[in-house]
C-alpha positions as CSV (number, residue, x, y, z in Angstrom):
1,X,22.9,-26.8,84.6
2,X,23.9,-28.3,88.1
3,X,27.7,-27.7,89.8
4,X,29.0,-30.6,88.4
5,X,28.0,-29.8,84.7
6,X,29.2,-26.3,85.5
7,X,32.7,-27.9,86.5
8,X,32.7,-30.1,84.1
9,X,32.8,-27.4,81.5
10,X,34.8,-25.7,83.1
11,X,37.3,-28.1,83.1
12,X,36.5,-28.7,79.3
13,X,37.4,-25.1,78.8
14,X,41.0,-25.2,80.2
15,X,42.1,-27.7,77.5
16,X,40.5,-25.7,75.0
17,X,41.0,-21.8,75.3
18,X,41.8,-21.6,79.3
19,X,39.7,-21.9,82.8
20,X,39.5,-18.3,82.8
21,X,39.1,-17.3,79.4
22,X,36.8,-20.8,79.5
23,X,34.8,-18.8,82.4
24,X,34.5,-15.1,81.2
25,X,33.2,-16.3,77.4
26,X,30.6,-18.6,79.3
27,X,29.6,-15.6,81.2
28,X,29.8,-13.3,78.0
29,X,27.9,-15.7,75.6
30,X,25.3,-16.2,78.5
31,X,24.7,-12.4,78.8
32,X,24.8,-12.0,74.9
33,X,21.7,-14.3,74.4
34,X,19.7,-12.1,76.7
35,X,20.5,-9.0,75.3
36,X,22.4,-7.8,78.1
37,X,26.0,-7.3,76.7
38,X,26.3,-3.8,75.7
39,X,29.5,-3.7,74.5
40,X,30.2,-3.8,70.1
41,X,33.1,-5.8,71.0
42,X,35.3,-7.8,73.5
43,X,38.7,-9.3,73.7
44,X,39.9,-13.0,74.3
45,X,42.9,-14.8,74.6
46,X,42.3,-18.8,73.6
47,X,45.2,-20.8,74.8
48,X,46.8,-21.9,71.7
49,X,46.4,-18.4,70.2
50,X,49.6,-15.7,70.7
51,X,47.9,-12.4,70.8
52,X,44.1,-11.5,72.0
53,X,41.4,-11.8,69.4
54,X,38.4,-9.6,69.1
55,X,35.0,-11.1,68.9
56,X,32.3,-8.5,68.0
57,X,29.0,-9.5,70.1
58,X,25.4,-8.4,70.2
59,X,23.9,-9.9,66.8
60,X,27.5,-11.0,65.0
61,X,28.3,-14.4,64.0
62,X,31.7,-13.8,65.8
63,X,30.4,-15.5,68.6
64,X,29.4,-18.6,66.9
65,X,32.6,-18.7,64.7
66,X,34.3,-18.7,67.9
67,X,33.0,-21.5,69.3
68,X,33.2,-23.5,66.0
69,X,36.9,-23.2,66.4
70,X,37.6,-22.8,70.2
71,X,34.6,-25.1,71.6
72,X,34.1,-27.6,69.0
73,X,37.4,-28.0,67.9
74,X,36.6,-28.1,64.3
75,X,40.4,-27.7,63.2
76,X,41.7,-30.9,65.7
77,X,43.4,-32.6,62.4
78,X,46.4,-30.3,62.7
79,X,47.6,-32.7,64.7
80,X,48.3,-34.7,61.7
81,X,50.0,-31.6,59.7
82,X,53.8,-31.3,60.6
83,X,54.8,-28.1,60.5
84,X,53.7,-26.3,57.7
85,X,55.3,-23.6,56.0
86,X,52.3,-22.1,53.5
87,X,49.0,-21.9,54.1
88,X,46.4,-20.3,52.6
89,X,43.3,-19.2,54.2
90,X,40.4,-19.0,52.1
91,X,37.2,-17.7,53.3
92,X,38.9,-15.9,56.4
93,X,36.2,-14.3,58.1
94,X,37.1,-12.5,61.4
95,X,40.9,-14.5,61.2
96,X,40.6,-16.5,64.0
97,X,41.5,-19.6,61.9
98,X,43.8,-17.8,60.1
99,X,45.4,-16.7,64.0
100,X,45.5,-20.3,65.1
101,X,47.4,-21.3,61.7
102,X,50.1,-18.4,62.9
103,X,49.8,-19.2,66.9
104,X,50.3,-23.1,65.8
105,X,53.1,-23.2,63.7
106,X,55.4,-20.8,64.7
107,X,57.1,-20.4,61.3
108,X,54.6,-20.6,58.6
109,X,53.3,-17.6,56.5
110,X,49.3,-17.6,55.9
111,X,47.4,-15.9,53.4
112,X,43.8,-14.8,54.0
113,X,41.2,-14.0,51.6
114,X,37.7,-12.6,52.6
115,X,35.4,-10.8,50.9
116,X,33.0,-9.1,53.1
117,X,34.2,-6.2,54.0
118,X,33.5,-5.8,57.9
119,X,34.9,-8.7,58.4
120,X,38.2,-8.1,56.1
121,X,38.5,-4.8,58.9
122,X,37.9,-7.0,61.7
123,X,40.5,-10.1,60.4
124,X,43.1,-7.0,59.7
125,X,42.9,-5.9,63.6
126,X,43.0,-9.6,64.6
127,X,46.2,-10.7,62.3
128,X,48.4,-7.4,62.8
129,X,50.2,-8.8,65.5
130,X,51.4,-11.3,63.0
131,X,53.6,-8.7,60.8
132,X,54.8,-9.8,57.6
133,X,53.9,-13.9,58.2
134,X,50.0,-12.9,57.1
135,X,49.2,-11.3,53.8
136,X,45.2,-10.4,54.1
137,X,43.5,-9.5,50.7
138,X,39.8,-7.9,50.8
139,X,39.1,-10.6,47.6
140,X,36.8,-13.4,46.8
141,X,38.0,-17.3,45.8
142,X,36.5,-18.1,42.4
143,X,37.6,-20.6,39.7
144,X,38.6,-17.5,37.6
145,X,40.0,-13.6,38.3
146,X,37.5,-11.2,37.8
147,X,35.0,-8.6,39.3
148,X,31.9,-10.6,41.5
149,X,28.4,-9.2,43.1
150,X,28.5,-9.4,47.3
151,X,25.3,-11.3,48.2
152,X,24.1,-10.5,51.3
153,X,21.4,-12.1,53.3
154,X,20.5,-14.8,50.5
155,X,22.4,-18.0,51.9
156,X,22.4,-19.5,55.9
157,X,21.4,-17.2,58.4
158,X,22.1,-13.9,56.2
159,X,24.6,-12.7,59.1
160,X,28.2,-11.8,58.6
161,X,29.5,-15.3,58.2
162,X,27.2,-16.4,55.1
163,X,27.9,-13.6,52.9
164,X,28.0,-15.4,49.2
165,X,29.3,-13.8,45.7
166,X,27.9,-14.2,42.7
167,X,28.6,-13.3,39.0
168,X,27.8,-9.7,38.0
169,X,24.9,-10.0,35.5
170,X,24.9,-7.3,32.6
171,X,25.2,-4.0,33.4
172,X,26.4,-4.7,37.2
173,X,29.4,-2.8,38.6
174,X,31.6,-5.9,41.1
175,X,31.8,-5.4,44.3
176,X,35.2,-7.4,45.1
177,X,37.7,-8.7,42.7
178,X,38.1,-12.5,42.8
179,X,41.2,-14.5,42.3
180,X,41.8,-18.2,41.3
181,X,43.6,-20.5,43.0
182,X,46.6,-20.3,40.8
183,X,47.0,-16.7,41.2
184,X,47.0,-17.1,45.1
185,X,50.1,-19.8,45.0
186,X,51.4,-17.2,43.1
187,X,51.4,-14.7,45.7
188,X,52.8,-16.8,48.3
189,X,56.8,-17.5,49.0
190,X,57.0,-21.2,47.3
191,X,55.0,-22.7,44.9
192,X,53.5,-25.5,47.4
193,X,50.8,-25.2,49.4
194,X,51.4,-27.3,52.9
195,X,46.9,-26.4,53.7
196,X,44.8,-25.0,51.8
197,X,41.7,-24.2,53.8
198,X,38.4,-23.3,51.6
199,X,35.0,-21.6,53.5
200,X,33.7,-20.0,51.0
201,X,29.6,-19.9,51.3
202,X,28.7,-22.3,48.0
203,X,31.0,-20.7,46.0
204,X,32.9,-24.5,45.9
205,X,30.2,-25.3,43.2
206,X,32.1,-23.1,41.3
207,X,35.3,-24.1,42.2
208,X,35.5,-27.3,41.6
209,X,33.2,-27.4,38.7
210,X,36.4,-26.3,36.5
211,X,40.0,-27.0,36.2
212,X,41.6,-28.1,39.1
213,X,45.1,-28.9,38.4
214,X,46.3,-26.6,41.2
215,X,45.6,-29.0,43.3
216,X,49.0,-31.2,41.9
217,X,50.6,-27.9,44.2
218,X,48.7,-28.8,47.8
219,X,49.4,-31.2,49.9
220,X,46.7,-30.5,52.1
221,X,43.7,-29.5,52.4
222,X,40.2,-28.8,54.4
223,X,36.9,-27.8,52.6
224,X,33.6,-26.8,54.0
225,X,31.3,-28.3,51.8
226,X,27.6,-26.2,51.8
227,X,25.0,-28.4,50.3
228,X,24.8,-31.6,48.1
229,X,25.7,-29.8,45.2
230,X,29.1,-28.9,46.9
231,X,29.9,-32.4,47.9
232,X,29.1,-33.5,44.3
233,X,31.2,-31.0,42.4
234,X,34.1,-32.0,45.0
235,X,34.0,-35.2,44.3
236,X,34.1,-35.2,40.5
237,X,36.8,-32.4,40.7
238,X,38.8,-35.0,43.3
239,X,37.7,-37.6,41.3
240,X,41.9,-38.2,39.7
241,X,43.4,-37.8,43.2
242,X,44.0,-39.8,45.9
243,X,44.1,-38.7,50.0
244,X,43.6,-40.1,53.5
245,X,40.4,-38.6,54.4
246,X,38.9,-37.9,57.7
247,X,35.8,-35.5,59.0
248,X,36.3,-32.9,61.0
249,X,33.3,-31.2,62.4
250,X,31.8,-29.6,59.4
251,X,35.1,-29.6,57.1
252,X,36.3,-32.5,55.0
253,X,39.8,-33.0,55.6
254,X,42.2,-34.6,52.6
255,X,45.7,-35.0,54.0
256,X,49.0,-36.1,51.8
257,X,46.8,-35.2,48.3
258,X,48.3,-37.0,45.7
259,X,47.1,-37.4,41.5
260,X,46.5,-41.2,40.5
């Protein structure tokens, strides 16, 4: 890359998480890919986020969840969300979306759910700051409550980020308790959901293949959708609603969800 390409991202990088946060994570990635960063973890403050994040390096898919959010900008509809009190944060990861939910709107109260349990640790140390505003459950998302399998290594690149669940077959001991939809709303300070944000590695087949009437509760919301199958169970589910819908990176956005 010449000077100007190098300023030019530069540049890029002090919109997005700051010039010299922008120039140390350029550095950091650049070093990771050869091997040469030695360290299990570093810490970064984007911008628009209150308190530091950790990103775990080396062979993590920290660094690439990262960027999806920081560099790609793959959460750019909040713009069009005013002011949100409850969120829910499904498929949390590490936290970092779950961080810029709490950094963004300065009074809302987010609750996380991730199921692998690395990561859970790692989105606890990166949401503590928060205090009582984020409630983090070591859980899966699932149309019903109940005990499901971790699958590990069986969906994307088999790294931290693309850990699936699956139903225990006979004889199986779960590894993480799921909860429904309903139940989450439940656990949250009023019955309406301002986002509900859903990353959940397939699992929307399963999702959105049954009842969906909690959806009459949100009034927004943002799905990644993994595969055909996804996107064809989502739209039968969403089949009785109505929303403005835009594409954001990777997610599907539905803003002001309303039933027909």
């Amino acid at each position: 890359m010449g000077i100007w390409g190098r300023v030019k991202l530069l540049l890029t990088d002090q919109s997005k998480i700051g010039i010299v946060t922008g120039a140390r994570w350029n550095m950091l990635r650049a070093r990771n890919a050869r091997g040469l960063v030695k360290s299990r973890a570093v810490s970064l403050q984007p911008t628009r986020i209150r308190y530091p994040l950790e990103i775990r390096m080396q062979a993590s898919s920290d660094p690439d969840v990262f960027d999806q959010i920081f560099h790609r900008r793959e959460f750019d509809f909040l713009k069009h969300i005013r002011n949100p009190q409850v969120i829910i944060d499904a498929g949390a990861n590490v936290g970092y979306v779950s961080a810029l939910f709490l950094s963004e709107y300065k009074h809302s109260f987010v609750l996380s759910v991730e199921p692998e349990l690395t990561n859970h640790l790692q989105c606890m140390k990166n949401l503590r700051p928060y205090g009582d505003r984020s409630q983090l459950l070591h859980a899966a998302v699932w149309h019903t409550k109940g005990e499901l399998m971790l699958s590990r290594g069986t969906f994307g690149d088999g790294r931290e980020w693309a850990t699936e669940v699956r139903e225990a077959h006979d004889g199986e001991i779960g590894d993480v308790y799921a909860w429904d939809i309903p139940s989450l709303i439940m656990m949250c300070p009023r019955p309406t959901i301002d986002l509900l944000k859903i990353d959940i590695e397939g699992s929307e087949i399963a999702l959105f293949s049954r009842d969906i009437k909690w959806l009459d509760h949100v009034k927004n919301m943002c799905v990644e959708l993994h595969g055909a199958a996804c996107e064809q169970a989502f739209r039968a589910a969403t089949a009785s609603y109505r929303f403005d819908e835009l594409q954001c990176g990777e997610y599907t956005v539905c803003l002001n969800i309303r039933r027909v």
